[in-house]
C-alpha positions in Angstrom: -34.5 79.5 -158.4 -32.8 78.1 -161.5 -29.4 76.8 -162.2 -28.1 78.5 -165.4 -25.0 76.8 -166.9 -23.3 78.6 -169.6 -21.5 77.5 -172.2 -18.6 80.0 -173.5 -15.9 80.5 -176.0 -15.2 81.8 -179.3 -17.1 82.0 -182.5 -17.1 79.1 -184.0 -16.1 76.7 -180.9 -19.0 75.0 -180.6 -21.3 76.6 -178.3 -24.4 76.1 -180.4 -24.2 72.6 -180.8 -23.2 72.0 -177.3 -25.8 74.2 -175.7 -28.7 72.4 -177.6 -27.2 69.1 -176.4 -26.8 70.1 -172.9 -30.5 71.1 -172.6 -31.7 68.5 -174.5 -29.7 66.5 -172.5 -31.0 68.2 -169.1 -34.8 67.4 -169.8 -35.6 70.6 -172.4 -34.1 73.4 -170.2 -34.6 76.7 -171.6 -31.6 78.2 -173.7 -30.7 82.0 -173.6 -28.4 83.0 -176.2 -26.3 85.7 -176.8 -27.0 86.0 -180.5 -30.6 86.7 -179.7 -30.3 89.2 -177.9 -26.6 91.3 -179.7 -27.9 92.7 -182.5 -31.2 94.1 -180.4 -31.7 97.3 -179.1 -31.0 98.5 -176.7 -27.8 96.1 -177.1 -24.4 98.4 -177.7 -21.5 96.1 -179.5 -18.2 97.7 -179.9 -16.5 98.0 -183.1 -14.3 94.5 -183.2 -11.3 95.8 -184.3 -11.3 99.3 -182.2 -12.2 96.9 -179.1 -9.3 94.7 -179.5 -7.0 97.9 -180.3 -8.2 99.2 -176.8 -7.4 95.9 -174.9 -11.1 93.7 -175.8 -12.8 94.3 -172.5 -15.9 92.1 -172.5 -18.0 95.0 -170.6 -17.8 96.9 -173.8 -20.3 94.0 -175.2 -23.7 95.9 -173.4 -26.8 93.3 -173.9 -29.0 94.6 -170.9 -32.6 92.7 -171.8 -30.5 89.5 -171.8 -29.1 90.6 -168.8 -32.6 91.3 -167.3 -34.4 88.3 -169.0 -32.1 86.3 -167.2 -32.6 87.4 -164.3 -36.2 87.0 -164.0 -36.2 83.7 -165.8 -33.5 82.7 -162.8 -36.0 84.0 -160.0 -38.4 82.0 -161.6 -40.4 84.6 -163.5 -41.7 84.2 -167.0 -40.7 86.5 -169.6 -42.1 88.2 -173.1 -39.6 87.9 -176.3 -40.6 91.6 -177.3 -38.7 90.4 -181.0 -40.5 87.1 -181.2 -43.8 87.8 -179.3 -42.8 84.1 -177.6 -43.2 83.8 -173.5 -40.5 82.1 -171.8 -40.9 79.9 -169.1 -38.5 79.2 -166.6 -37.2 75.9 -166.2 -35.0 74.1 -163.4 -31.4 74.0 -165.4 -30.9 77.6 -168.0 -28.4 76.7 -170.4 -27.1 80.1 -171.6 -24.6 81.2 -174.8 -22.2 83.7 -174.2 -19.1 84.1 -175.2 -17.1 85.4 -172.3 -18.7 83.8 -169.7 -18.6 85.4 -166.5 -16.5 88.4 -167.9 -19.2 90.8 -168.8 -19.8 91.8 -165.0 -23.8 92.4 -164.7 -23.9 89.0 -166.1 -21.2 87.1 -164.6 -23.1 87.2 -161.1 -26.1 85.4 -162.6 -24.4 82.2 -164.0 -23.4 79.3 -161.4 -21.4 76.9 -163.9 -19.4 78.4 -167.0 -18.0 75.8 -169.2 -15.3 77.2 -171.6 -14.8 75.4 -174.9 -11.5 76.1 -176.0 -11.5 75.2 -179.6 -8.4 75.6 -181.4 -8.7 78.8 -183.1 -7.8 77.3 -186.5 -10.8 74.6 -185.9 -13.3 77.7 -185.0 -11.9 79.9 -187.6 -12.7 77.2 -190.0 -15.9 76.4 -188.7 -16.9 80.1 -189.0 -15.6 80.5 -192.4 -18.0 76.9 -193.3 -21.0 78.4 -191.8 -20.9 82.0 -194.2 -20.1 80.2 -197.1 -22.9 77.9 -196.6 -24.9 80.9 -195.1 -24.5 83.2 -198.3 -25.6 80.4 -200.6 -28.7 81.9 -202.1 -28.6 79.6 -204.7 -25.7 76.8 -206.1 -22.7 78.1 -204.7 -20.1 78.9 -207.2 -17.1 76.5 -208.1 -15.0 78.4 -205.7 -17.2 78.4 -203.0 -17.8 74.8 -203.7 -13.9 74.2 -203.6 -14.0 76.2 -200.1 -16.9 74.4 -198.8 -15.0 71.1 -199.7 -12.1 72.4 -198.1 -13.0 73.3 -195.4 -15.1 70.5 -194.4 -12.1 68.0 -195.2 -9.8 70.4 -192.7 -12.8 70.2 -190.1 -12.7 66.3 -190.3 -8.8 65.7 -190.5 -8.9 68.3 -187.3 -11.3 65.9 -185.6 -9.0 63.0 -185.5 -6.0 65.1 -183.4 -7.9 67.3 -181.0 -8.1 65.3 -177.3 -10.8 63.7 -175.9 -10.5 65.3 -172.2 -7.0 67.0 -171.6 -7.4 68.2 -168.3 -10.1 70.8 -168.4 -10.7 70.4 -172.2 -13.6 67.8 -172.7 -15.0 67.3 -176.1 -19.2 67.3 -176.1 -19.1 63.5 -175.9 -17.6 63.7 -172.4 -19.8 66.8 -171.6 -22.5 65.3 -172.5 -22.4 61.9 -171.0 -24.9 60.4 -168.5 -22.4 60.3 -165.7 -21.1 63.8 -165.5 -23.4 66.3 -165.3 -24.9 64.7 -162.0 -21.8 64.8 -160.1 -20.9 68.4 -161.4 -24.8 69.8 -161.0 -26.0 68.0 -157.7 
């Protein structure tokens, strides 16, 4: 059976980067993420702002083949991307991104480690904002897009020299992803 680690918080907070780190860091473990599977059928997302308006519950965020491709990947079973025609094999450590972590409660029981990056929401905003500017570019970004861009990169940087190292339970990925803590937290 595998261990599946999952790697949560907000958009923009890092999950991405860190997730590809961890598994390259745990010998190429297999990755399940979130964003493959959301905007899927049979997936149902909720409206954003109606969802918040009726109090965000995460189990209104229905992704049920990531759900069930999780489990058999966990039980050791190989599974068929139906979008990318890819087979999946099952590996010792599953690194999975999702944002709320154990929340959502037909997924919740299949993860045995959550990490929860918690970005400061100006930091993710930011970072968000970055990626769909440089996202949208279809071709030489405007001057005020550039001016964003630049912005926002020199926020992102400046931000980077005041967030903590390890504050308590906040780790940055350098922590996370250093030789000596993984063992100790896995075996």
């Amino acid at each position: 059976m595998s261990y599946v680690i999952c790697i949560a918080g907000t958009s923009g907070a890092g999950k991405t980067t860190l997730t590809r780190a961890l598994a390259r860091r745990c010998g190429n473990a297999l990755i399940v993420s979130f964003d493959d599977y959301a905007y899927a059928p049979p997936s149902v997302l909720p409206d954003a702002l109606r969802w918040v308006a009726e109090g965000a519950d995460p189990a209104a965020w229905q992704v049920p083949n990531m759900t069930a491709d999780l489990l058999e990947l966990r039980q050791g079973r190989p599974i068929h991307r139906h979008q990318t025609k890819h087979v999946m094999m099952p590996t010792p450590i599953i690194v999975v991104e999702e944002p709320f972590g154990r929340s959502r409660p037909e997924f919740g029981v299949l993860i045995d480690f959550v990490a929860v990056l918690d970005t400061p929401l100006e930091v993710a905003l930011a970072r968000r904002l970055l990626r769909e500017l440089r996202c949208g570019e279809k071709s030489e970004p405007d001057s005020l897009s550039s001016r964003h861009i630049g912005f926002l990169e020199a926020y992102l940087r400046e931000s980077a020299t005041f967030t903590s190292p390890c504050n308590g339970w906040r780790c940055n990925r350098r922590t996370l992803l250093s030789t000596d803590f993984w063992p100790r937290l896995i075996w």
